[in-house]
C-alpha positions in Angstrom: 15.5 -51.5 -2.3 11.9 -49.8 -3.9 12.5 -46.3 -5.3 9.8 -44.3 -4.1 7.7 -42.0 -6.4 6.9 -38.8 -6.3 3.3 -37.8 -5.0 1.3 -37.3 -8.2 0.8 -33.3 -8.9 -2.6 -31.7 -7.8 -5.1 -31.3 -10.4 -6.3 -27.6 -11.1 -8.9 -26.3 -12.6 -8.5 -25.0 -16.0 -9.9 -21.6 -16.2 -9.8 -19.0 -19.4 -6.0 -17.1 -19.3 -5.8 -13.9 -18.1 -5.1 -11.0 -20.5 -1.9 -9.4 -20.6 -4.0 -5.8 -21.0 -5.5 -5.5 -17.5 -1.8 -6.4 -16.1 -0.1 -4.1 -18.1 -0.4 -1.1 -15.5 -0.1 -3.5 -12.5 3.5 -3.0 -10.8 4.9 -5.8 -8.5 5.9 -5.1 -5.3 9.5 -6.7 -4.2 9.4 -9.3 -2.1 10.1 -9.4 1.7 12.5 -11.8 1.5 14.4 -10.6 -1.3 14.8 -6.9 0.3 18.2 -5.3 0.7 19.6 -8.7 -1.5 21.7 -7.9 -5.0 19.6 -7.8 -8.3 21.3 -11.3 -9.4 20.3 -12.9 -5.9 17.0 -11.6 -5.8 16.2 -13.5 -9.2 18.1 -16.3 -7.7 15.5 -16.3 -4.8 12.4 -16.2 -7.3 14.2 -18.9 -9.6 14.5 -21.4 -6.8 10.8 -20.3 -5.5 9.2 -21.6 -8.3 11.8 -24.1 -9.6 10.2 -26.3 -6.9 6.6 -25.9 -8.2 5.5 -24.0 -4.6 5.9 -20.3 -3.8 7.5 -20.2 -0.6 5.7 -17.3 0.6 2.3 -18.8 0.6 2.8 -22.2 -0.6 0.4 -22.0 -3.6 0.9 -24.0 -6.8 2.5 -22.3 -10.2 -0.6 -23.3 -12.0 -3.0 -21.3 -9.3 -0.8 -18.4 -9.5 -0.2 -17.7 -13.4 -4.0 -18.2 -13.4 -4.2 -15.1 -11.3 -1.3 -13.7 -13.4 1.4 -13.0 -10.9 3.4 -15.0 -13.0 3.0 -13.1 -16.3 4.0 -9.8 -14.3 7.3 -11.8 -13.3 7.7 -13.1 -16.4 7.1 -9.3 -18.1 9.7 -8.4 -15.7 12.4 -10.4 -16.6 11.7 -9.8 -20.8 12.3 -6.6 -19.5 15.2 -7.1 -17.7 16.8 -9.1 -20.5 15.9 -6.6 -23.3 17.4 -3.9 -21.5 20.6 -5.9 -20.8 20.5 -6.7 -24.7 20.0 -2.7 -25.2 22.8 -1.9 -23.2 25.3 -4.8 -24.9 24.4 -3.3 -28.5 25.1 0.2 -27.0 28.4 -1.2 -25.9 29.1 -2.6 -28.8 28.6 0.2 -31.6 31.0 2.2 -28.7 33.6 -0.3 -29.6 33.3 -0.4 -33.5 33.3 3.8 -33.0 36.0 3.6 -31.2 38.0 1.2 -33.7 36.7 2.8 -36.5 38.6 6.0 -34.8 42.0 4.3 -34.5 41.7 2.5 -37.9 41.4 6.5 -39.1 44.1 7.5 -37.1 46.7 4.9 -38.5 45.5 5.8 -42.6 45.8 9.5 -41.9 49.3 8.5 -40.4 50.7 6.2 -42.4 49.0 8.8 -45.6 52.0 11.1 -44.1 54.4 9.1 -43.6 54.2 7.4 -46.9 
């Protein structure tokens, strides 16, 4: 039995990166096929459409489109994304130290009585 080998990739052009400034105001537009999906499947859908090294929708190459800089707006997106999840866990968590804090009070003013 031969193993067979994966076609070797395409060779692209190297071209100067784009700059993250004249994306900044750029805004994505969701996907068709991710449309009336949950947040978690829709970045499911865009993990699998470039895990395979193709975009589904029109079956260019990663390296052609984070030349353009679709990518980095993705990518911006899901820093984004993330950070805000962080923001949201740290808010969550000072709400349970607070609220621990509160009871630890409690129980000394408490036991201050009873003792």
């Amino acid at each position: 039995m031969e193993e067979k080998k994966p076609p070797p990739p395409k060779q692209v052009p190297k071209t100067a990166p784009v700059s993250s400034s004249s994306n900044s105001k750029v805004k994505s537009q969701p996907q068709a096929q991710n449309k009336g999906k949950g947040k978690a499947q829709a970045m499911a859908t865009e993990s699998q459409r470039f895990s395979s090294g193709k975009c589904i929708s029109d079956g260019q190459n990663n390296d052609e489109i984070s030349e353009k800089g679709g990518s980095q707006i993705k990518i911006s997106e899901m820093i984004s994304d993330i950070l805000e999840g962080i923001s949201s866990f740290y808010i969550a968590i000072n709400d349970v130290k607070s609220h621990i804090s509160d009871k630890i009070n409690q129980f000394v003013t408490i036991s201050g009585q009873i003792a």
